[in-house]
C-alpha angles and dihedrals in degrees: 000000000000096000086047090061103046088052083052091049089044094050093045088053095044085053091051097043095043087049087049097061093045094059093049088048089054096038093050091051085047087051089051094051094049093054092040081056098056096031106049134072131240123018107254086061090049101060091039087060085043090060095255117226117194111242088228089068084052082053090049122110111228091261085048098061089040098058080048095058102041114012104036095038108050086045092230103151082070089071097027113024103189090061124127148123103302099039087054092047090049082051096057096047088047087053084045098053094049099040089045095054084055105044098046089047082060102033096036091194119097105217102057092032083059099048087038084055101042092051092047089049085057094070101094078061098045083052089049096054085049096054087049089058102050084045092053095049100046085054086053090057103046091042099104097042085050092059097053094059090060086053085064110053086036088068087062088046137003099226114106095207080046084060108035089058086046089052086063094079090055130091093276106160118212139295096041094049096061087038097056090034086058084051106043086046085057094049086047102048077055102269116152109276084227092055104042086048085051087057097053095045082061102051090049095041099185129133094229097049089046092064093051092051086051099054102045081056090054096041088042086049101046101033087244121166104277098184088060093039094051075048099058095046099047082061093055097043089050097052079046084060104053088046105060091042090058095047089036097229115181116158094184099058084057093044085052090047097043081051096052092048090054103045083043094059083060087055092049098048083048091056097042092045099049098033104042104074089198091051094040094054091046099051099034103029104040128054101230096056089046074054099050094046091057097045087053089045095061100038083054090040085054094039085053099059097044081055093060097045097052089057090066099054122117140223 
């Protein structure tokens, strides 16, 4: 019992520890909104150093917010167009059922065989995180030319919806095109501009989109000059660009490599467990190592989500 009790004692101080971190992380980046707030000018700068959240994700039912996050966002309905919510989540309990038949025949413990198996039956959302990364970032990189092309049409007519349906006859790659079409189709089915721009801002969950969407609300809202203000910040968007391409930024190539270390880490336990006859014996045919794995399957199932959590976060 006494080697049981110190794994439980190691696991409980890893938690604490783990949690501990996570709560600096997010108070840190509190402390940092509450001073951007006081120390910034204009309000559309200010909520984007807050960490702005559109009111119309407050509004949102829990499927709602899910089909946002993994199904809007990562576009998918563009590959697979029968693709939503419940198929996905059909498609997780089906990956369940079939790694969990394998896993258990070689485990033969419940516990670890059921955290190894949840965490593998994750994967269709790990991929969907990675497609809205790379969405998010190839929006980044055709923003300012984006931009340009409302400019454009402004100059026809200053109305900015006028111009974002017009946009839609340019050379707009995907996946803004299909982003800015589901929006202009809600404005015009009568949802509130603000609302309809809010959802887009989220599909697309990049800072520097972010601070275009805020300030078209707040030119919208105001009757600014919109022509001066898609200017200015073509000229921004333009000096952001240059600058990630000379420091050669790319979050989603580090999400994609943090994904693949830590699903790799599963394929090398696999190989050590299967293939190391003194290991094997120790972990499948003892109860303290069946012990032990669980125990390291749910301190990796935990890392694995804070993880997950961290990458989101912004700013």
């Amino acid at each position: 019992m006494k080697p049981v009790f110190m794994y439980i004692i190691l696991l409980c101080a890893d938690v604490v520890l783990a949690v501990g971190i996570a709560r600096k992380v997010q108070l840190t980046n509190t402390m940092k909104g509450i001073i951007g707030l006081f120390g910034e000018k204009g309000s559309a700068r200010s909520e984007s150093n807050r960490g702005y959240r559109p009111e119309a994700y407050n509004t949102m039912g829990m499927v709602d917010r899910f089909e946002l996050l993994f199904i809007e966002k990562s576009n998918i309905r563009h590959y697979i167009p029968f693709v939503n919510i419940y198929t996905l989540a059909l498609l997780i309990v089906i990956l369940f059922i079939v790694v969990y038949r394998r896993v258990f025949t070689l485990l033969e413990f419940f516990p670890s065989a059921a955290v190894i198996s949840i965490i593998v039956s994750m994967a269709p959302l790990f991929a969907l995180d990675l497609l809205s990364g790379r969405n998010s970032e190839a929006v980044r990189k055709t923003l300012s030319e984006y931009v340009s092309v409302l400019i454009r049409w402004c100059s026809l007519n200053e109305d900015i919806m006028y111009a974002f349906e017009k946009s839609l006859t340019s050379n707009i790659s995907e996946p803004l095109k299909t982003f800015v079409r589901d929006m202009v189709i809600q404005v015009n089915r009568g949802m509130d501009y603000s609302e309809a721009l809010d959802i887009l801002q989220m599909k697309v969950d990049n800072p520097q989109f972010r601070d275009f969407i805020i300030n078209i609300k707040l030119s919208m809202k105001n009757r600014g000059d919109i022509i001066k203000l898609l200017t200015n910040l073509e000229n921004q968007f333009y000096k952001i660009d240059e600058e990630y391409n000379r420091r050669s930024i790319s979050t989603y190539k580090d999400r994609m490599l943090l994904y693949f270390t830590m699903f790799g880490v599963l394929a090398a336990a696999y190989f050590f467990i299967s293939f190391t006859p003194q290991i094997n014996d120790f972990y499948l045919h003892s109860l303290n190592g069946k012990l032990l794995l669980t125990v390291f399957s749910g301190m990796y199932a935990f890392g694995f989500y804070l993880t997950a959590g961290i990458m989101k976060f912004r700013n």
